[in-house]
VEXLUMLUM-491058 format. One line per 10 residues: their letters; for each residue x, y negated, z of N, C-alpha, C, O. Coordinates in nm, 2 decimals. Atoms other than C-alpha are relative to their C-alpha. Example, Ala and Ser with C-alpha at 12.3 -4.5 7.8 and 13.67 -1.06 7.14 Angstrom:
as = 0.09,0.12,0.00,1.23,0.45,0.78,0.09,-0.12,0.00,0.19,-0.12,0.07 | -0.09,0.11,0.00,1.37,0.11,0.71,-0.08,-0.11,0.08,-0.03,-0.22,0.09 $
end
This chain:
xxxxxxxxxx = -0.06,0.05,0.12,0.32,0.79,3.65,-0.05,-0.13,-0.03,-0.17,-0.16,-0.05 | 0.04,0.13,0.01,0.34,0.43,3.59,-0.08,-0.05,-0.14,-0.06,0.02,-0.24 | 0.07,0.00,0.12,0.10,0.28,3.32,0.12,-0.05,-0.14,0.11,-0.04,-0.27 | -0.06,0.07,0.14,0.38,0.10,3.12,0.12,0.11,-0.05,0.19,0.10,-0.16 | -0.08,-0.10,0.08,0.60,0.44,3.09,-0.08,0.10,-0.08,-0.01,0.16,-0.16 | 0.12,-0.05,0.05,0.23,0.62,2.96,0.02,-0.07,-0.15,0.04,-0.02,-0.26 | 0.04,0.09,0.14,0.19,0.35,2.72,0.10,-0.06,-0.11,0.07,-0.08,-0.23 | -0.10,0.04,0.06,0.54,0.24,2.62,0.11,0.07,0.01,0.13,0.11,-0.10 | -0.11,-0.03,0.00,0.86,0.40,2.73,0.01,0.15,-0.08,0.10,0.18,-0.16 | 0.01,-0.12,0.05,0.74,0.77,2.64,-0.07,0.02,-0.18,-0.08,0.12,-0.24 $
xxxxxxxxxx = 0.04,0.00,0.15,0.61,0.66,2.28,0.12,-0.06,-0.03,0.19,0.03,-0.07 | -0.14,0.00,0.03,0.92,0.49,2.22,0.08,0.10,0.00,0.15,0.10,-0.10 | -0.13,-0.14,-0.02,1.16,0.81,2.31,-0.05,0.09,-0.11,0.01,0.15,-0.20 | 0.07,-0.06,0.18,0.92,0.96,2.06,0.02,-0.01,-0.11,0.04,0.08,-0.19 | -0.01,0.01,0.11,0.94,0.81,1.82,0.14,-0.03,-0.06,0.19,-0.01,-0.17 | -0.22,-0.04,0.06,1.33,0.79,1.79,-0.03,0.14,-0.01,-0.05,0.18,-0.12 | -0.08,-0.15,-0.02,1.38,1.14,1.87,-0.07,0.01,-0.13,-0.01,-0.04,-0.22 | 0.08,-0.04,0.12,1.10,1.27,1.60,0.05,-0.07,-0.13,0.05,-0.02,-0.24 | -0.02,0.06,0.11,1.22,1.00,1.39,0.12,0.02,-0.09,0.15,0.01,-0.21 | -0.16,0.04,0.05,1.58,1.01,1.38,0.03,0.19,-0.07,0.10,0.22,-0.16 $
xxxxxxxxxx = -0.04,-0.12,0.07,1.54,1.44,1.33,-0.07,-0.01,-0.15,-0.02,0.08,-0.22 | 0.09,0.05,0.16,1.33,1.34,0.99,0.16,-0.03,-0.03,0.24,0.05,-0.08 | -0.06,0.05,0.05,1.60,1.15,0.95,0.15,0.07,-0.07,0.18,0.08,-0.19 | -0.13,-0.03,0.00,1.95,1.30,0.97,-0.04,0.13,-0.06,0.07,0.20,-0.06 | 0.02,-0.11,0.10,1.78,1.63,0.74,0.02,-0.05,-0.14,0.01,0.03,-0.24 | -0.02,0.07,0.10,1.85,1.42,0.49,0.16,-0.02,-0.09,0.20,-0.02,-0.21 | -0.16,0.03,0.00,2.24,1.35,0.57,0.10,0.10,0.00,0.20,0.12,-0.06 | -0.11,-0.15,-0.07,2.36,1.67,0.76,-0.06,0.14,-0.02,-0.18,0.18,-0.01 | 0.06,-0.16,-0.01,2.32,2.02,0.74,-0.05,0.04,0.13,0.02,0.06,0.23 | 0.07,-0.05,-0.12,2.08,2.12,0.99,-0.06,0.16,0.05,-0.12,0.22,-0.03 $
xxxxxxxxxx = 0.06,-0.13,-0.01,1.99,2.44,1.15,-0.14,0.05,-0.04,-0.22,-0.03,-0.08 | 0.12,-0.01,0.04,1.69,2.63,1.09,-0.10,-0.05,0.07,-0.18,-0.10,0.00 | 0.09,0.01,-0.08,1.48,2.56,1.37,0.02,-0.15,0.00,-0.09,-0.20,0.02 | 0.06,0.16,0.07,1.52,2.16,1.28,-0.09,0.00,-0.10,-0.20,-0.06,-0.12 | 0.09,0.04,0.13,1.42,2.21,0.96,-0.17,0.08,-0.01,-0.26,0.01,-0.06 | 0.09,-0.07,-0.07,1.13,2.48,1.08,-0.09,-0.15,0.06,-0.20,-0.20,0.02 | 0.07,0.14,-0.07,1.06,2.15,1.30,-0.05,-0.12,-0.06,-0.15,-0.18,-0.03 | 0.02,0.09,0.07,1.06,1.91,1.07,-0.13,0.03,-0.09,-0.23,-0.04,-0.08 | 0.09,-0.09,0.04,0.83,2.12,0.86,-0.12,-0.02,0.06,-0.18,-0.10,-0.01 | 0.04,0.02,-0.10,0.59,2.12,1.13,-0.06,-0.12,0.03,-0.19,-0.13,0.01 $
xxxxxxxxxx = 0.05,0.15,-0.01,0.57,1.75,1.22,-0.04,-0.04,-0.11,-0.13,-0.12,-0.09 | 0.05,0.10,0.10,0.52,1.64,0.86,-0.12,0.10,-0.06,-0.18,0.06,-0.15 | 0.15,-0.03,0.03,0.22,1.90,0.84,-0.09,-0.02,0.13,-0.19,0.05,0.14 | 0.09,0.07,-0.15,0.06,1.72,1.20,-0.03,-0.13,-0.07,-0.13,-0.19,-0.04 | 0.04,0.13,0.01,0.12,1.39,0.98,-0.11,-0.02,-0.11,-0.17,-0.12,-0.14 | 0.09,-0.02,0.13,-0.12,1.55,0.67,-0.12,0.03,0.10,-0.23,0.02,0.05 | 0.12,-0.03,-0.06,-0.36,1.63,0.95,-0.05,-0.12,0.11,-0.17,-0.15,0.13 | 0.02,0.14,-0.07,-0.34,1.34,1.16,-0.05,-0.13,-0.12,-0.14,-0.20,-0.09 | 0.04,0.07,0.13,-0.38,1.12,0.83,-0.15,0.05,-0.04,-0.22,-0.04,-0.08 | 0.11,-0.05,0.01,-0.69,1.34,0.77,-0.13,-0.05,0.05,-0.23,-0.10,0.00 $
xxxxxxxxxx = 0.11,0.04,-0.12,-0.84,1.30,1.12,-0.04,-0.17,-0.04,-0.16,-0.22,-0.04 | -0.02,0.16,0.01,-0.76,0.93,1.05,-0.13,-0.09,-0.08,-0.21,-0.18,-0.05 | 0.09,0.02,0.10,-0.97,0.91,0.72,-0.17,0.04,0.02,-0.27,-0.02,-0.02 | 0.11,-0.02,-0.02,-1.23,1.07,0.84,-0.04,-0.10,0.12,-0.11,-0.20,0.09 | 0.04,0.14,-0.06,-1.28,0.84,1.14,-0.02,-0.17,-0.03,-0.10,-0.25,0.01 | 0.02,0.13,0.11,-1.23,0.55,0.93,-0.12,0.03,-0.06,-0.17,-0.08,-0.06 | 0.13,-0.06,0.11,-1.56,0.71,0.71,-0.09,0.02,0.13,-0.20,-0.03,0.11 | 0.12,0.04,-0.13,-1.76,0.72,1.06,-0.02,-0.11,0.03,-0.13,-0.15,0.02 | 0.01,0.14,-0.04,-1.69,0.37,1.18,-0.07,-0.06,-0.09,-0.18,-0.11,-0.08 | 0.08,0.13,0.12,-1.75,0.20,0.85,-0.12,0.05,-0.03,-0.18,-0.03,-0.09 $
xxxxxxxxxx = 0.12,-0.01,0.00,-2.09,0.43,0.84,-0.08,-0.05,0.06,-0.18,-0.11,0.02 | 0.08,0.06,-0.06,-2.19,0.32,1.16,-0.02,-0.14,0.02,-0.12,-0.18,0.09 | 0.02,0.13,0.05,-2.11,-0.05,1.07,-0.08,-0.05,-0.06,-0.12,-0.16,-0.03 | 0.09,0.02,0.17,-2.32,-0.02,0.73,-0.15,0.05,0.14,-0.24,-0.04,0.17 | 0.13,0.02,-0.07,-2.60,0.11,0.99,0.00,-0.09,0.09,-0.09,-0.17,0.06 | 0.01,0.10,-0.08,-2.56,-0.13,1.27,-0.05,-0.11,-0.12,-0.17,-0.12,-0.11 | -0.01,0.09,0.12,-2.57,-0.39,0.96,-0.16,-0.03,-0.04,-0.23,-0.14,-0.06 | 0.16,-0.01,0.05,-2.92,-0.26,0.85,-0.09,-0.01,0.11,-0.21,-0.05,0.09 | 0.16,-0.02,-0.12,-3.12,-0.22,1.19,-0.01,-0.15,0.06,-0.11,-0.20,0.10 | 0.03,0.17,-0.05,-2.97,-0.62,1.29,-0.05,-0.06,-0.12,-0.04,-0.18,-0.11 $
xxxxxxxxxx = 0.01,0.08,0.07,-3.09,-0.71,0.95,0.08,-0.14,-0.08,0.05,-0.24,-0.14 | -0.12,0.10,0.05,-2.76,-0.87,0.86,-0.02,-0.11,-0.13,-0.12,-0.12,-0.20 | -0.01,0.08,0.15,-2.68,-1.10,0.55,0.03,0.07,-0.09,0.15,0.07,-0.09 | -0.02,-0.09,0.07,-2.68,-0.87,0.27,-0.02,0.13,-0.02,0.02,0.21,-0.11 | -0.02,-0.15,-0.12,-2.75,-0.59,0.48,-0.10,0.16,-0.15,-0.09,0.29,-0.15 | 0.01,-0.16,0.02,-2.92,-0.36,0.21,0.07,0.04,-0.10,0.01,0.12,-0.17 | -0.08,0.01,0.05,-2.60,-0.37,0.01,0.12,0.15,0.11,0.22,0.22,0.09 | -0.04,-0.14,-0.10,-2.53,-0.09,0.35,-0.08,0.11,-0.07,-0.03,0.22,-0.10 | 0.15,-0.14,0.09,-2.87,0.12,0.18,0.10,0.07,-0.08,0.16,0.17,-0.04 | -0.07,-0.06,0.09,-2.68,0.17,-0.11,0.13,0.05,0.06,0.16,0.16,0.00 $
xxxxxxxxxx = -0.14,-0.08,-0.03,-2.32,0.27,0.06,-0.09,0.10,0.03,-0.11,0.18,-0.07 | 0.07,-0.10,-0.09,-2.54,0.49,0.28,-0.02,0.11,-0.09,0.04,0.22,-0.09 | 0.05,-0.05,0.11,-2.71,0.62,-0.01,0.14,0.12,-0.13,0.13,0.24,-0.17 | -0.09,-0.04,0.11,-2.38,0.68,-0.25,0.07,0.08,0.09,0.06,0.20,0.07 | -0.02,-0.11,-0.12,-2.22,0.82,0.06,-0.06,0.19,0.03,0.00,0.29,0.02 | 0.07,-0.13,0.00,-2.47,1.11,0.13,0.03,0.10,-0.13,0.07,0.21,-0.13 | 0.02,-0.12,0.11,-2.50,1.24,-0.21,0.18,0.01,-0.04,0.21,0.13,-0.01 | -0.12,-0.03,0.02,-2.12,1.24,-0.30,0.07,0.05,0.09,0.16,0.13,0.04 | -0.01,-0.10,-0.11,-2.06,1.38,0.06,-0.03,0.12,-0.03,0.05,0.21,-0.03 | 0.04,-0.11,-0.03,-2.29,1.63,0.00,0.05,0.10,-0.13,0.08,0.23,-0.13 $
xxxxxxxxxx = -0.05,-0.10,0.12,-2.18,1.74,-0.36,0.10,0.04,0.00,0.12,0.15,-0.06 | -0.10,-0.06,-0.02,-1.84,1.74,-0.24,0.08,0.12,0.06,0.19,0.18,0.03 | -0.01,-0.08,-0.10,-1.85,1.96,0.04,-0.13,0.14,-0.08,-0.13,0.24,-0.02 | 0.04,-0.12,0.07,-2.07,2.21,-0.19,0.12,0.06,-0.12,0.16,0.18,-0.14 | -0.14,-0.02,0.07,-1.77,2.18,-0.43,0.04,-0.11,-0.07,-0.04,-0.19,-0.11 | -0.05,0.14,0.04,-1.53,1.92,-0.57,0.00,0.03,-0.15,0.02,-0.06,-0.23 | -0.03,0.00,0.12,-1.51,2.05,-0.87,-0.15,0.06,-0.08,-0.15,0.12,-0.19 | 0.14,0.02,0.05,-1.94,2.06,-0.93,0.01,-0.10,-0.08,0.08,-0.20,-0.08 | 0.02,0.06,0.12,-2.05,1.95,-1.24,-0.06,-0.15,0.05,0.01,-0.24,0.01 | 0.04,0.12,-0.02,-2.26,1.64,-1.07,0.13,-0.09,0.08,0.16,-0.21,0.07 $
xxxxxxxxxx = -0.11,0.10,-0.04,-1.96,1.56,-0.85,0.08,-0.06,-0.10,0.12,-0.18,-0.09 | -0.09,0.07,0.09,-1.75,1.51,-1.14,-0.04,-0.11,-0.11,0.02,-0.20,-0.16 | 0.10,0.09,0.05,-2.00,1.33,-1.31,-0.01,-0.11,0.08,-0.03,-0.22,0.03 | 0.01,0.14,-0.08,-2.03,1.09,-1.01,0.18,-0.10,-0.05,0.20,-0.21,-0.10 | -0.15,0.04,-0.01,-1.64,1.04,-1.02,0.03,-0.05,-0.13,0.06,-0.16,-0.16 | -0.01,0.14,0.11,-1.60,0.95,-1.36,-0.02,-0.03,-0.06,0.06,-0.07,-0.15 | 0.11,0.10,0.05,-1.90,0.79,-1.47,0.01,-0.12,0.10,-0.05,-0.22,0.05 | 0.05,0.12,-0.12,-1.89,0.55,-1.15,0.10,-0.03,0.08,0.14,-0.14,0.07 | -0.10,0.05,-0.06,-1.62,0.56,-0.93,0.13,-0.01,-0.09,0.19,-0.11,-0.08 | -0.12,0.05,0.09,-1.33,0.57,-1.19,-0.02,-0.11,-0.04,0.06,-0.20,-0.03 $
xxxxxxxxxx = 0.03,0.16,0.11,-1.50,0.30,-1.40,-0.02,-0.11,0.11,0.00,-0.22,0.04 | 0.01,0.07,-0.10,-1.55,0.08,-1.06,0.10,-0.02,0.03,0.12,-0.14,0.04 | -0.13,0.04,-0.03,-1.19,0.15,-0.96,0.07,-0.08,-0.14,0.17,-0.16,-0.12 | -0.10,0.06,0.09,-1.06,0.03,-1.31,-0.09,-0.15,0.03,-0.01,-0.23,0.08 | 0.03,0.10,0.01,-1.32,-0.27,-1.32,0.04,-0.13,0.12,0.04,-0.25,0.11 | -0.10,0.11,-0.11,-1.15,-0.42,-0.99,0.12,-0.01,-0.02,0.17,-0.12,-0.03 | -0.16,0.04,0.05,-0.82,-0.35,-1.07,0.01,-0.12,-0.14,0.07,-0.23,-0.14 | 0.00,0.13,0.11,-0.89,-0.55,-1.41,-0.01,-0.14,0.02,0.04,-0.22,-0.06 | -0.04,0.11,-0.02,-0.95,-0.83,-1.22,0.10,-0.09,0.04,0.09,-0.21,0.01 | -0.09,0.04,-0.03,-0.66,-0.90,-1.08,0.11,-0.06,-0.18,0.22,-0.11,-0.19 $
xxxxxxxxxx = -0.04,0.07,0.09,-0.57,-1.01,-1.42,-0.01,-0.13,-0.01,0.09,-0.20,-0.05 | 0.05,0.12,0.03,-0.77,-1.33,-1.42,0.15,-0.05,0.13,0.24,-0.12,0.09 | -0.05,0.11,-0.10,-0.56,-1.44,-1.06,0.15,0.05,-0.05,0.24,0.00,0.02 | -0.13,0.00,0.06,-0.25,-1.32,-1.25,0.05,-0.07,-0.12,0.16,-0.07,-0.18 | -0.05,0.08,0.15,-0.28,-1.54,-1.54,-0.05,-0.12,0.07,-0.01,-0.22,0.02 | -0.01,0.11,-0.06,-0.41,-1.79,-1.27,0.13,-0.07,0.08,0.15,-0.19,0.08 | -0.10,0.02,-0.01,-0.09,-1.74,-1.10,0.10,-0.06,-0.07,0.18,-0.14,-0.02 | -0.10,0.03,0.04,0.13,-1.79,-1.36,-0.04,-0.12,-0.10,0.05,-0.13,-0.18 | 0.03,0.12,0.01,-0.03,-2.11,-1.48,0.06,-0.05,0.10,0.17,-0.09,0.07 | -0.07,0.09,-0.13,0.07,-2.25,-1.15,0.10,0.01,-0.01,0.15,-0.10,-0.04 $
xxxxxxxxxx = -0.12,0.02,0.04,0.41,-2.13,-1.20,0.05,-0.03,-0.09,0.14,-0.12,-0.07 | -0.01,0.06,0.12,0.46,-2.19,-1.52,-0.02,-0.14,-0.02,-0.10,-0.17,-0.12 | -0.03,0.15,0.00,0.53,-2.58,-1.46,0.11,-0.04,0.01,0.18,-0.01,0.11 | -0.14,0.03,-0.03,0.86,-2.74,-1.54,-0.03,-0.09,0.08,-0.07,-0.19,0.02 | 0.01,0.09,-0.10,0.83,-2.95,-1.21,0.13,-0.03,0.00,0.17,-0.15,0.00 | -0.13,0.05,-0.03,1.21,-2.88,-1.17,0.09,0.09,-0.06,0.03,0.20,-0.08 | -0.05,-0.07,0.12,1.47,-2.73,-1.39,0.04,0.17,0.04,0.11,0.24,-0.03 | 0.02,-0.13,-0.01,1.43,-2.40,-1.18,-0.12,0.04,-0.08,-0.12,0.14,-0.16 | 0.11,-0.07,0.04,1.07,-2.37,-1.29,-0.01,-0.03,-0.12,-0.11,0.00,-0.19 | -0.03,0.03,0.18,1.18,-2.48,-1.65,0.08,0.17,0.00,0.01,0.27,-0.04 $
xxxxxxxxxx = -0.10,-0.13,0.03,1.47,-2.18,-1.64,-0.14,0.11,-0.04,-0.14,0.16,-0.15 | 0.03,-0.09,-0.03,1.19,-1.96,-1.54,-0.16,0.02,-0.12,-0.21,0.13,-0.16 | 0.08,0.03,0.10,0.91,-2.12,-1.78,0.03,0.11,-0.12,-0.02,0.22,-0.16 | -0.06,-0.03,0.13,1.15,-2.07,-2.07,0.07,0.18,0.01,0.12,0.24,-0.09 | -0.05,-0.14,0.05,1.26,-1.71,-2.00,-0.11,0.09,-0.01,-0.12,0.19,-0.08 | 0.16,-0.06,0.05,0.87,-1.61,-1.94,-0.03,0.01,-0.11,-0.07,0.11,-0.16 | 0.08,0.05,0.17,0.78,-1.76,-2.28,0.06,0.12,-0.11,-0.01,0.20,-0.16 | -0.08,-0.10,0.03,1.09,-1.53,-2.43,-0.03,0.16,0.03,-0.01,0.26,-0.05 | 0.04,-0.14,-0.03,0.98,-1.24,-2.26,-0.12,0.01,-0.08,-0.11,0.06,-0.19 | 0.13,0.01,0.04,0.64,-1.28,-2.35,-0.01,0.03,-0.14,-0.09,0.12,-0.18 $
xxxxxxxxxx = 0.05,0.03,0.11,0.66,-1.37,-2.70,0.08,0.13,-0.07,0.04,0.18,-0.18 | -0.08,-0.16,0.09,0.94,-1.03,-2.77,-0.09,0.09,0.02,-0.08,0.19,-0.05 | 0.05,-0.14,0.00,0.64,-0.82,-2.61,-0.11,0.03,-0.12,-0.14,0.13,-0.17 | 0.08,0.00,0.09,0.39,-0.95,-2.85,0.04,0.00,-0.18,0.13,-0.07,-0.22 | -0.09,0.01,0.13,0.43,-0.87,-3.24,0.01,-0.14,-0.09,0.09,-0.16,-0.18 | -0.02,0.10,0.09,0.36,-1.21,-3.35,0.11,-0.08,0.04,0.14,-0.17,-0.03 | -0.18,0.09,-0.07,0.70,-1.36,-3.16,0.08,0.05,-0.08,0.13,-0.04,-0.14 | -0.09,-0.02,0.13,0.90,-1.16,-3.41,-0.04,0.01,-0.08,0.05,0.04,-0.16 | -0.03,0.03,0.13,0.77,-1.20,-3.70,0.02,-0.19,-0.01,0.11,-0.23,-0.09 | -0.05,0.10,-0.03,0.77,-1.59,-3.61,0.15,-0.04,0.01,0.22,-0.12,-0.05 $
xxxxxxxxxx = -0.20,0.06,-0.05,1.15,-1.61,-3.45,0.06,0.17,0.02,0.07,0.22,0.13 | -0.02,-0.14,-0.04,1.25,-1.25,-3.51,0.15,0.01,0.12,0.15,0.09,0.21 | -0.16,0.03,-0.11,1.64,-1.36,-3.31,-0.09,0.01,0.18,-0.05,0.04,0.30 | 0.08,-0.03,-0.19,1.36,-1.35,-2.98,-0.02,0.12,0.06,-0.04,0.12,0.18 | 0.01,-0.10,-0.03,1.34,-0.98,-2.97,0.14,0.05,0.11,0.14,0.09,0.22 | -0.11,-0.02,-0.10,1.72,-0.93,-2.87,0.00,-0.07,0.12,0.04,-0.01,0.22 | -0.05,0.06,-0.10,1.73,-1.21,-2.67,-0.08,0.03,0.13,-0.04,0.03,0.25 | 0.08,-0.06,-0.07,1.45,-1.09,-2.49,0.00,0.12,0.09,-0.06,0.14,0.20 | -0.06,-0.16,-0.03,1.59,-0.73,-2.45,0.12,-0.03,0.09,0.13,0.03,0.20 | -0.14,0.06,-0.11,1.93,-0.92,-2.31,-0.12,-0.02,0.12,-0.13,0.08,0.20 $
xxxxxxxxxx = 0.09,0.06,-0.15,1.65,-1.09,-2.02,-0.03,0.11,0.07,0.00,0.09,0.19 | 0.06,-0.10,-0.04,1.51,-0.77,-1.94,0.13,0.10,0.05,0.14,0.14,0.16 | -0.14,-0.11,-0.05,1.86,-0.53,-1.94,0.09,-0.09,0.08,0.20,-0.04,0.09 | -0.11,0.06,-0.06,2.06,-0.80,-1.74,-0.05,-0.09,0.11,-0.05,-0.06,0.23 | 0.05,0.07,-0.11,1.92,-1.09,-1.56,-0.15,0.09,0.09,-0.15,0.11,0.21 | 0.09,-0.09,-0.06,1.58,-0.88,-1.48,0.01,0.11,0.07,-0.08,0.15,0.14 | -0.04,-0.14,-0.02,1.72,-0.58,-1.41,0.11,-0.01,0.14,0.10,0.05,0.25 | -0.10,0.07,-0.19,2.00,-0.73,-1.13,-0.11,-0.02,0.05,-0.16,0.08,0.10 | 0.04,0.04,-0.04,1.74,-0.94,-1.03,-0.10,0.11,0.13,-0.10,0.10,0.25 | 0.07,-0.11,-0.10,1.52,-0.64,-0.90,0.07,0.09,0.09,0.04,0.12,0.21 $
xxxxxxxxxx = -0.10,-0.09,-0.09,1.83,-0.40,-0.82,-0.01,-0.08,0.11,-0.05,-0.01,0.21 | -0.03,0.07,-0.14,1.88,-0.69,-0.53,-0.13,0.00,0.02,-0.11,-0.05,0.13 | 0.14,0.02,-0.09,1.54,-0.70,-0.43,-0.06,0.14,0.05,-0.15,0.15,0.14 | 0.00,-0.15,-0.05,1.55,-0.32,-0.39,0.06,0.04,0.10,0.02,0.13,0.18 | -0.05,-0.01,-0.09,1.80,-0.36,-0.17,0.03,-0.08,0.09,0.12,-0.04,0.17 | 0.08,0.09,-0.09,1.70,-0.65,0.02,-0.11,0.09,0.06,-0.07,0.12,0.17 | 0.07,-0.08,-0.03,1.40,-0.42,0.07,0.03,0.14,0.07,-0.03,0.21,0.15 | -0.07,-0.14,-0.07,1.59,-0.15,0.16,0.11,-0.02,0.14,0.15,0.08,0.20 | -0.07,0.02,-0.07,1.80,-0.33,0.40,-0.09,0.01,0.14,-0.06,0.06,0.25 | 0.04,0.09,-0.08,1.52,-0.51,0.57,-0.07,0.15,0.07,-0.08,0.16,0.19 $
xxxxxxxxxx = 0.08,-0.09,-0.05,1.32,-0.16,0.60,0.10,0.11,0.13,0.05,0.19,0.20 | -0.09,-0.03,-0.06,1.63,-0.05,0.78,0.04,-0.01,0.16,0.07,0.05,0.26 | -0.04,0.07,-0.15,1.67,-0.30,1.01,-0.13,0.00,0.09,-0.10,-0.01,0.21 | 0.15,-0.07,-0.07,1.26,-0.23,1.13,0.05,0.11,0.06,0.06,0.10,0.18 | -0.03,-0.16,-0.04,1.38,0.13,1.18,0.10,-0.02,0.13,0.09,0.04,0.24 | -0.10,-0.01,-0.11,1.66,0.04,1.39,-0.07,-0.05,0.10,-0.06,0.01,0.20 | 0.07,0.06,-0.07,1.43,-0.19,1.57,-0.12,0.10,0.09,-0.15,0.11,0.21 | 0.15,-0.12,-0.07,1.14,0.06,1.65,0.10,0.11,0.07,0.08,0.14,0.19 | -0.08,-0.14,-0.06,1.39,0.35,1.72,0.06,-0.10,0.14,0.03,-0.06,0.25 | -0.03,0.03,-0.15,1.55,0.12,2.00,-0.10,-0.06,0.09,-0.06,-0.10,0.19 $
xxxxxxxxxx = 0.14,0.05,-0.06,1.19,-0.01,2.13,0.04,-0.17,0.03,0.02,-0.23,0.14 | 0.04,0.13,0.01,1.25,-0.37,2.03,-0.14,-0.04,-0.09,-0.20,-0.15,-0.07 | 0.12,0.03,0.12,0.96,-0.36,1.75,-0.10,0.08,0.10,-0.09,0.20,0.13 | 0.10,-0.07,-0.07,0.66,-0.29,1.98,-0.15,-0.02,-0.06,-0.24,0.05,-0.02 | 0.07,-0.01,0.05,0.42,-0.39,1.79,-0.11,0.09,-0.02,-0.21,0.09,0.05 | 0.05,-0.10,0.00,0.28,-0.11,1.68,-0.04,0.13,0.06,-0.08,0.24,0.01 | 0.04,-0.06,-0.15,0.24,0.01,2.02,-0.15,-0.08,0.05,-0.22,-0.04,0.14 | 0.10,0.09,-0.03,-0.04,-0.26,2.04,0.02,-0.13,0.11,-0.07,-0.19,0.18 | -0.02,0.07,-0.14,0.19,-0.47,2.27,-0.04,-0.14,-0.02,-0.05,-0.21,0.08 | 0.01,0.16,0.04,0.12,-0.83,2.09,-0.15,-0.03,0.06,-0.19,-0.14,0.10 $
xxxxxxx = 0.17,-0.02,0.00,-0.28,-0.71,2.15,-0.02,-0.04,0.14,-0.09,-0.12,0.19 | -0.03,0.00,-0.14,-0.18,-0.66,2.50,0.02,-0.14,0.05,-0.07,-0.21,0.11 | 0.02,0.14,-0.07,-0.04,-0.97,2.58,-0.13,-0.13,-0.03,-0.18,-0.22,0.06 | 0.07,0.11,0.06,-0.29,-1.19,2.34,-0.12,0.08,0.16,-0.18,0.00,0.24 | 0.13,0.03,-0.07,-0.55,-1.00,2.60,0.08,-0.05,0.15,0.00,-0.11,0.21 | -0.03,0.03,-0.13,-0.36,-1.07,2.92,-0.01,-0.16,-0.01,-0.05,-0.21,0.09 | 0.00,0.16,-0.01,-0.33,-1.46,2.81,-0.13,-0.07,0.01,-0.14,-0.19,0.01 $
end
């Protein structure tokens, strides 16, 4: 058996076939033994996502140790993963729902997950500085219906110019509201036209064929 029907033709046929029966449970009335099947594959993909996670949680352990024994840049910034690792490992796997595990989780990791997401505030108000320039009477339009929006979410824009709240409400129920519907389905088209692509084995990508060639060159 040739290496490129191993590596390509027989994962392509795969992934239509498996894909397109996902698919068409959706459209058509299917017998039992699809839907039985279907069933099936999408409890291989809760287990395969598993395996996944957990391999991901090995690699990046033995990175964080590689890290520490070359004495890297930063390297005991690995101690501590290592460290937080073990004991949240080990509390977990005694039970998730232990009093210290839940105390790890949201004394530290919740308050850690919100304190990163919070940042993305600063490069969102850095962003929309940058945009927010009338350079040209697009980025004026779009200035001026920000400012509108903005100033209806906060209470001091109506008591200031109370007529900004409707017009604000118009921005939001009409122009914002198309605006996204088409971008939903722009989105929905474009994810379409991937699908068609992978099911007839033009999108190979994700076969590792780009990796392939970059090493053959």
């Amino acid at each position: 058996m040739s290496s490129r029907l191993v590596r390509i033709s027989i994962p392509i046929w795969l992934t239509a076939i498996f894909g397109i029966l996902m698919l068409v449970e959706f459209f058509f009335p299917m017998p039992k033994i699809v839907i039985d099947t279907n069933v099936t594959l999408r409890s291989f993909v809760t287990i395969v996502s598993a395996a996944a996670l957990i391999l991901g949680t090995v690699i990046l352990t033995i990175a964080h140790v590689r890290r520490i024994s070359d004495r890297k840049p930063e390297w005991y910034y690995s101690i501590i993963y290592l460290i937080s690792f073990a004991v949240a490992a080990a509390l977990g796997l005694i039970s998730v729902r232990e009093t210290n595990f839940m105390w790890i989780y949201n004394n530290m990791t919740s308050p850690i997950g919100a304190a990163l997401y919070s940042l993305t505030a600063f490069y969102i108000t850095s962003a929309a500085y940058r945009v927010f320039r009338a350079r040209n009477w697009n980025a004026a339009v779009l200035l001026i219906t920000g400012f509108i929006v903005l100033m209806m979410l906060i209470p001091v824009g109506a008591a200031i110019f109370p007529p900004i709240v409707p017009m604000g409400e118009w921005i939001r129920s009409f122009p914002s509201s198309a605006g996204f519907r088409g971008m939903i389905i722009g989105t929905s088209l474009g994810t379409i036209g991937l699908g068609v692509r992978i099911y007839t084995g033009r999108q190979k990508e994700h076969l590792g064929i780009r990796e392939e060639k970059m090493e053959g060159s």
